[in-house]
C-alpha positions as CSV (number, residue, x, y, z in Angstrom):
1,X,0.0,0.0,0.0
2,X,1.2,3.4,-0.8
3,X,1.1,5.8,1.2
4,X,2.0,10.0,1.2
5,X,2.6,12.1,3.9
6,X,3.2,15.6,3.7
7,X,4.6,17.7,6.9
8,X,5.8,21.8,7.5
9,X,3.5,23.5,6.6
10,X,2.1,26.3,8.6
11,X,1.8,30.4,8.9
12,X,4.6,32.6,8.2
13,X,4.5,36.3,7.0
14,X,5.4,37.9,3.7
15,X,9.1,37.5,3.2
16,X,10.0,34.0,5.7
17,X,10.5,30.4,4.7
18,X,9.1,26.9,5.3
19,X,10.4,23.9,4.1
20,X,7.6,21.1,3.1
21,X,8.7,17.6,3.7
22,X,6.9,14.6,1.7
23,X,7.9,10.9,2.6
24,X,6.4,8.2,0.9
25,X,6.3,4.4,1.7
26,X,5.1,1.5,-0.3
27,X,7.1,2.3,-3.9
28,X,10.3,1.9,-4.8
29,X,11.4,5.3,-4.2
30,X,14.7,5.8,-6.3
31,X,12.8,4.9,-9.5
32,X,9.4,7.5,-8.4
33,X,9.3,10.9,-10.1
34,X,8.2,13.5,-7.6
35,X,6.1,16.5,-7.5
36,X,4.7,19.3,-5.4
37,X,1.5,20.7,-6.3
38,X,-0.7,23.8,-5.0
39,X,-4.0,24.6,-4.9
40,X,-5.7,28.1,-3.7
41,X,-9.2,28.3,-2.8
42,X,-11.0,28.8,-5.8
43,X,-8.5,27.6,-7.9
44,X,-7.3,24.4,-10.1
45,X,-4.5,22.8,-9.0
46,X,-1.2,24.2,-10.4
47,X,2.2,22.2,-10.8
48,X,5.1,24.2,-8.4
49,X,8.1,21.6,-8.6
50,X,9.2,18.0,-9.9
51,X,12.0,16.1,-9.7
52,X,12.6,12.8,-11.6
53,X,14.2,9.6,-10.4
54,X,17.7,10.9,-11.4
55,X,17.2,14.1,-10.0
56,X,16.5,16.6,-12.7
57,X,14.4,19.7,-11.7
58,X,11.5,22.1,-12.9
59,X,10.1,24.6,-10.8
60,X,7.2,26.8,-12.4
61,X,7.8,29.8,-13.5
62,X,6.2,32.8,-10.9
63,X,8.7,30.5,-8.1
64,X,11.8,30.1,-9.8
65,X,14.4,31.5,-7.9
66,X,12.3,31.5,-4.6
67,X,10.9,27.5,-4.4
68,X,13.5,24.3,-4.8
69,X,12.5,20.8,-4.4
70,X,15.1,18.2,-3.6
71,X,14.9,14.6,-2.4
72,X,16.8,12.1,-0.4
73,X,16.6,9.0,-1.4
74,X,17.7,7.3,1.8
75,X,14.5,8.8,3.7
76,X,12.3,8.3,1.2
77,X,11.9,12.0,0.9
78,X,11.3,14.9,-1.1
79,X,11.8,18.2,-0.1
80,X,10.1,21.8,-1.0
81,X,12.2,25.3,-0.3
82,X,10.7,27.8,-0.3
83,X,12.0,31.6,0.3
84,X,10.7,34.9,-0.1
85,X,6.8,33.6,0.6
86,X,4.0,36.1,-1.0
87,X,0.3,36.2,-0.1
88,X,-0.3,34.5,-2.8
89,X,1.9,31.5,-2.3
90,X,-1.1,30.5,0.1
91,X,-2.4,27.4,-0.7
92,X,-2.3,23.5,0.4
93,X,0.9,21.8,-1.1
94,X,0.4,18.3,-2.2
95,X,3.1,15.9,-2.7
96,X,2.8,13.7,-5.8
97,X,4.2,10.5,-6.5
98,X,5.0,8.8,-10.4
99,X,6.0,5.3,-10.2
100,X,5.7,1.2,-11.3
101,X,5.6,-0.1,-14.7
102,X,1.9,2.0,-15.1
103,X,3.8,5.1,-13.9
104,X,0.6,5.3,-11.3
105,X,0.2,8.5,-9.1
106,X,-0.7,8.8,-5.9
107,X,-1.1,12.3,-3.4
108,X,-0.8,13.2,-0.3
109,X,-3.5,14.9,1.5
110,X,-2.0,18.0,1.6
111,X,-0.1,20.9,4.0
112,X,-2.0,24.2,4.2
113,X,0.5,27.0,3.9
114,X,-0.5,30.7,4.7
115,X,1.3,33.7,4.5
116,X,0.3,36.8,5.9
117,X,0.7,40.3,4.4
């Protein structure tokens, strides 16, 4: 069974940090893709940061330079920076997970993260 966990979330004013942790069991995690994910209320989902199995990057555009996603392999773990928060970074982060032969995904239930102007 897989499971997703996501954890650090929380409220931080305009201009501080957080770091999101995301550990997933249940998958062979060296060979998953990985990905964070946001959604704002009243808003689709939107793609913030992935990171394949061999540790190649993207971070969407409006968070480049501010948001990095990393990943240890030895915890199971994938990590999202994030600097320089905005108002309208708040959201809740999901974790995504890529991986088997099917390439199934799987989520997390999310980390609400707020930043106050």
């Amino acid at each position: 069974q897989v499971q997703v966990v996501e954890s650090g979330g929380g409220l931080v004013q305009a201009g501080g940090s957080l770091r999101l942790s995301c550990v997933a069991s249940g998958i062979i995690f060296g060979r998953a893709d990985m990905g964070w994910y946001r959604q704002a209320p009243g808003k689709q989902r939107e793609l913030v940061a992935f990171i394949d199995s061999g540790g190649n990057t993207n971070v969407a555009g409006s968070m480049k330079g501010r948001f990095a996603i990393s990943r240890d392999n030895t915890k199971n773990s994938v990590y999202l920076q994030m600097i320089s928060l905005k108002p309208e970074d708040t959201a809740v982060y999901y974790c995504n997970v890529r991986s088997g032969i099917s390439y199934s995904e799987y989520w997390g239930q999310g980390t609400q993260v707020t930043v106050s102007s």
